[in-house]
Backbone as ProteinMPNN parsed JSONL, in Angstrom:
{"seq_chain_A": "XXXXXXXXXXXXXXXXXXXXXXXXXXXXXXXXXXXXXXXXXXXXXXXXXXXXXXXXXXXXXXXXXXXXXXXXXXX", "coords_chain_A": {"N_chain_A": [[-0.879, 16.644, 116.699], [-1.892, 15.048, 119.08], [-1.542, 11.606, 120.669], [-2.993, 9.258, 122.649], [-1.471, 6.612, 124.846], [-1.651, 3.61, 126.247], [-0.903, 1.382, 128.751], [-0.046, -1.957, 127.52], [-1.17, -4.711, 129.053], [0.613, -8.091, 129.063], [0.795, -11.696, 129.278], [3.113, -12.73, 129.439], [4.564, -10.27, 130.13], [3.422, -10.118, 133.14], [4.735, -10.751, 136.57], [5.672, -13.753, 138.634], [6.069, -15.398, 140.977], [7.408, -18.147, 140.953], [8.492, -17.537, 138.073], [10.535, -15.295, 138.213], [12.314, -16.322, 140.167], [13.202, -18.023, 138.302], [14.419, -16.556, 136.384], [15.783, -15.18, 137.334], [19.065, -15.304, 138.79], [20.334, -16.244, 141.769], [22.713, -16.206, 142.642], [24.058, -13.873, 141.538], [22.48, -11.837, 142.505], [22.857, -11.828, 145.329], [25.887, -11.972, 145.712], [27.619, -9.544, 145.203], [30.377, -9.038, 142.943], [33.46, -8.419, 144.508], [35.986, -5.647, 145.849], [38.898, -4.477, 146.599], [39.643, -1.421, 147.027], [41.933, 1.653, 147.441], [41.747, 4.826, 148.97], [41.96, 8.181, 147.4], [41.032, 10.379, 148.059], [38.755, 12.39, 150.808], [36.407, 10.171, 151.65], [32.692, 9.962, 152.31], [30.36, 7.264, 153.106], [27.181, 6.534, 153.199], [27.186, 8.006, 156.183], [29.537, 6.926, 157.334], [32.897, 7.747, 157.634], [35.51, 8.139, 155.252], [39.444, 8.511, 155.713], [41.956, 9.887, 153.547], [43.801, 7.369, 151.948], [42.787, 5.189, 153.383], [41.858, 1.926, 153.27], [39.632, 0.447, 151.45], [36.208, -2.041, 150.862], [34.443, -2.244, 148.377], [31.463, -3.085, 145.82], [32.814, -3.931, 142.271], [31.521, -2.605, 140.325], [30.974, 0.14, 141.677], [33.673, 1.013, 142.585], [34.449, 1.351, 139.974], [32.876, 3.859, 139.487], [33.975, 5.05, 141.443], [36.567, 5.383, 140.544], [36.479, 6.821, 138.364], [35.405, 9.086, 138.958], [37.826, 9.848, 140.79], [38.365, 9.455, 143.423], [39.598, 7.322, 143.934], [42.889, 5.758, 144.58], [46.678, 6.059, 142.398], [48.358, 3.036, 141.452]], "CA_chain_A": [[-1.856, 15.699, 117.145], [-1.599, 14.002, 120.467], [-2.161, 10.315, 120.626], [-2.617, 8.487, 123.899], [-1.034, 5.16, 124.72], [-2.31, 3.222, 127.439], [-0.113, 0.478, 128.981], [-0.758, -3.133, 127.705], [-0.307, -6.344, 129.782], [0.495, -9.403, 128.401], [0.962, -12.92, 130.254], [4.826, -12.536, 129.26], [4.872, -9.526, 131.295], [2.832, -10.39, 134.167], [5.513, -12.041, 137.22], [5.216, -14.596, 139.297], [7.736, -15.647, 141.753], [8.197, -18.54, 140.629], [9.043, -16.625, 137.087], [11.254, -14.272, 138.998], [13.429, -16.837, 140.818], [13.703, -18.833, 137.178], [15.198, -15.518, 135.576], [17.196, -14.155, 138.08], [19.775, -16.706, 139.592], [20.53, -15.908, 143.573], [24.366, -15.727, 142.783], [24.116, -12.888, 140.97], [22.03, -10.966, 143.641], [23.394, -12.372, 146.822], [27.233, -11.851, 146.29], [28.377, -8.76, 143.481], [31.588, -9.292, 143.112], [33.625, -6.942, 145.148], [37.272, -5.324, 145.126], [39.739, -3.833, 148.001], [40.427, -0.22, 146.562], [42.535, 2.703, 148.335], [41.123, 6.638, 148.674], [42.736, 8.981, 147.246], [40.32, 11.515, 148.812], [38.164, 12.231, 151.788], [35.148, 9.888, 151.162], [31.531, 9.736, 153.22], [29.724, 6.513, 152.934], [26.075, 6.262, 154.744], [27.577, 8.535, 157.638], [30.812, 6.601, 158.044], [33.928, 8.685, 156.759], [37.359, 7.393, 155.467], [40.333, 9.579, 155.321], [42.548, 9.219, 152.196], [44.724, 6.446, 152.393], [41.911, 3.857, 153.845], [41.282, 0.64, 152.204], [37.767, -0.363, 151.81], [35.538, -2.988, 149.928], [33.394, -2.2, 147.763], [31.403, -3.758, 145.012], [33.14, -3.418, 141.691], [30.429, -1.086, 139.911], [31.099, 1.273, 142.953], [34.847, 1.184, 142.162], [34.814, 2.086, 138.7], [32.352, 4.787, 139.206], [35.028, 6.005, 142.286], [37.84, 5.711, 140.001], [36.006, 7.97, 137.133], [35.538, 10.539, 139.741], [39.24, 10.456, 141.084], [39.0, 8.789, 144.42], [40.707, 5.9, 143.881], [44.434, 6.276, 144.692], [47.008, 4.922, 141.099], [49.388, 2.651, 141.611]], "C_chain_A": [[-1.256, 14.87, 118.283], [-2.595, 12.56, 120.438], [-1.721, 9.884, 122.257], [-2.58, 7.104, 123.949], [-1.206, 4.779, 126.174], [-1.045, 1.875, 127.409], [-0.777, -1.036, 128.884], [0.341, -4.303, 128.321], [-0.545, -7.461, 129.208], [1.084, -10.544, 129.358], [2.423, -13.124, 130.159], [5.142, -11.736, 130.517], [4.504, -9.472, 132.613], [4.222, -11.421, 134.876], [4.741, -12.724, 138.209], [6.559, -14.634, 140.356], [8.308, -16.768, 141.815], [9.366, -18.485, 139.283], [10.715, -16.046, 137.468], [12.308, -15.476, 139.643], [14.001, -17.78, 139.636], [14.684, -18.131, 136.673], [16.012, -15.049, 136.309], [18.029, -15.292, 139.224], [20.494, -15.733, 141.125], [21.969, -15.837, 143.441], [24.327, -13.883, 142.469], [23.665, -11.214, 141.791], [22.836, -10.815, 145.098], [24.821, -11.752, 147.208], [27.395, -11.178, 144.913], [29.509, -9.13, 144.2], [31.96, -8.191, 143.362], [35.388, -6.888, 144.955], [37.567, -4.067, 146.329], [40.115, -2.333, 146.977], [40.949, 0.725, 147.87], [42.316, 4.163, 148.312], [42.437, 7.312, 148.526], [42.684, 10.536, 148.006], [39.495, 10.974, 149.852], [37.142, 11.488, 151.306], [34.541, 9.745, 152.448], [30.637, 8.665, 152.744], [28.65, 6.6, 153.675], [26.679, 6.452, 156.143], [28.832, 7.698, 157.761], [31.897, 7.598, 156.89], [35.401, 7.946, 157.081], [37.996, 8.468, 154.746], [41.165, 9.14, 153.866], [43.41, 8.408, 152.953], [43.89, 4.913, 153.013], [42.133, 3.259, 152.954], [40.075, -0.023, 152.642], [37.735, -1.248, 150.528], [34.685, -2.612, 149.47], [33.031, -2.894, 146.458], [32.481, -3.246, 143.401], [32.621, -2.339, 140.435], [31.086, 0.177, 140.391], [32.629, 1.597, 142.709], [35.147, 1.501, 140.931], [33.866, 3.193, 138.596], [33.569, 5.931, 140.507], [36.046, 6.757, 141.572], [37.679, 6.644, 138.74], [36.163, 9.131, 137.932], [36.799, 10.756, 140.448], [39.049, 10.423, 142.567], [39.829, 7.956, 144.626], [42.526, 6.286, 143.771], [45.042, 5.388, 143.635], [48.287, 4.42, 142.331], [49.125, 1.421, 143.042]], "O_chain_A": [[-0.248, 14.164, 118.238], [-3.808, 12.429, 120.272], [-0.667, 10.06, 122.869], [-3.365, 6.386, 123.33], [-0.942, 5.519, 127.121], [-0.446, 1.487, 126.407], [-1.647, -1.451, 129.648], [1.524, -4.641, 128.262], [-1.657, -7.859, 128.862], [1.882, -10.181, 130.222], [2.886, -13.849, 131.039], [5.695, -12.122, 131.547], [5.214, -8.789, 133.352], [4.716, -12.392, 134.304], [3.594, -12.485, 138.585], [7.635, -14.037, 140.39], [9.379, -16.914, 142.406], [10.488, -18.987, 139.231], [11.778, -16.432, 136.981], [13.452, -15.147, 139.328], [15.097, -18.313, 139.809], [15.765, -18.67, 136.434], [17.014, -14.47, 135.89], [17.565, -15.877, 140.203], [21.046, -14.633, 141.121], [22.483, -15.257, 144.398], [24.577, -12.96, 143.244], [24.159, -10.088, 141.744], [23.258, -9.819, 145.687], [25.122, -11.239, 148.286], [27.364, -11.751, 143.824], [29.711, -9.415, 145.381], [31.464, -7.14, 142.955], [36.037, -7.667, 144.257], [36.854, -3.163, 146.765], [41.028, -2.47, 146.163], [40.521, 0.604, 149.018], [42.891, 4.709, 147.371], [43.509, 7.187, 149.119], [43.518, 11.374, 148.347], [39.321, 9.773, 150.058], [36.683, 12.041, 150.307], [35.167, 9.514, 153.482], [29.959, 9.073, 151.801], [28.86, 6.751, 154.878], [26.755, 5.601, 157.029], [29.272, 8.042, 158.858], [31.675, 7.984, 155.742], [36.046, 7.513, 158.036], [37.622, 9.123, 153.773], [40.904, 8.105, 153.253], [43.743, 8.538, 154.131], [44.411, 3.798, 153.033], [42.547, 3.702, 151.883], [39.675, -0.675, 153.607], [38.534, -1.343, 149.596], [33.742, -2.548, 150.259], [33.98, -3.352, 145.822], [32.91, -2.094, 143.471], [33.293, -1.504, 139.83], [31.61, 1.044, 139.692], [32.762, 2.818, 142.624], [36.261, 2.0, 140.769], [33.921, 3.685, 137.469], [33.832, 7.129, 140.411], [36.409, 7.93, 141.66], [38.654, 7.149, 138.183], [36.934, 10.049, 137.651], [36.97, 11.927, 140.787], [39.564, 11.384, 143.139], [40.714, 7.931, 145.481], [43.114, 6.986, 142.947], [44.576, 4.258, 143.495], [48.819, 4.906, 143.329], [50.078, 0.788, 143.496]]}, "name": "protein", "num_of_chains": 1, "seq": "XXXXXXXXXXXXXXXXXXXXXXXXXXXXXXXXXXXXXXXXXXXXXXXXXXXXXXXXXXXXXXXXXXXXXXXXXXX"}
């Protein structure tokens, strides 16, 4: 048996913007916190390319998903 579920809105879920600027504080958006790492490998960012051995900035999200995949140079 297939049941269909229709999407309900409630005045909770409905935003606003002043809603939206209550819940989400402008630090948090504005400035991630970021972190100098070193390639271990060739990387391609949005068309720019760093050889191994660069040091770039990136946020720190972006650096622990590098360092899972084995760009990040140890030590």
């Amino acid at each position: 048996m297939t049941t269909k579920s229709t999407p309900r809105t409630t005045p909770s879920a409905q935003d606003t913007s002043s809603d939206k600027a209550a819940a989400t504080p402008a630090t948090d958006t504005a400035h991630p916190p970021m972190e100098t790492i070193t390639l271990s490998h060739h990387l391609n960012i949005a068309g720019t390319e760093y050889p191994p051995g660069s040091r770039i900035r990136v946020s720190t999200d972006y650096a622990r998903r590098l360092r899972r995949q084995g760009y990040v140079a140890r030590g």
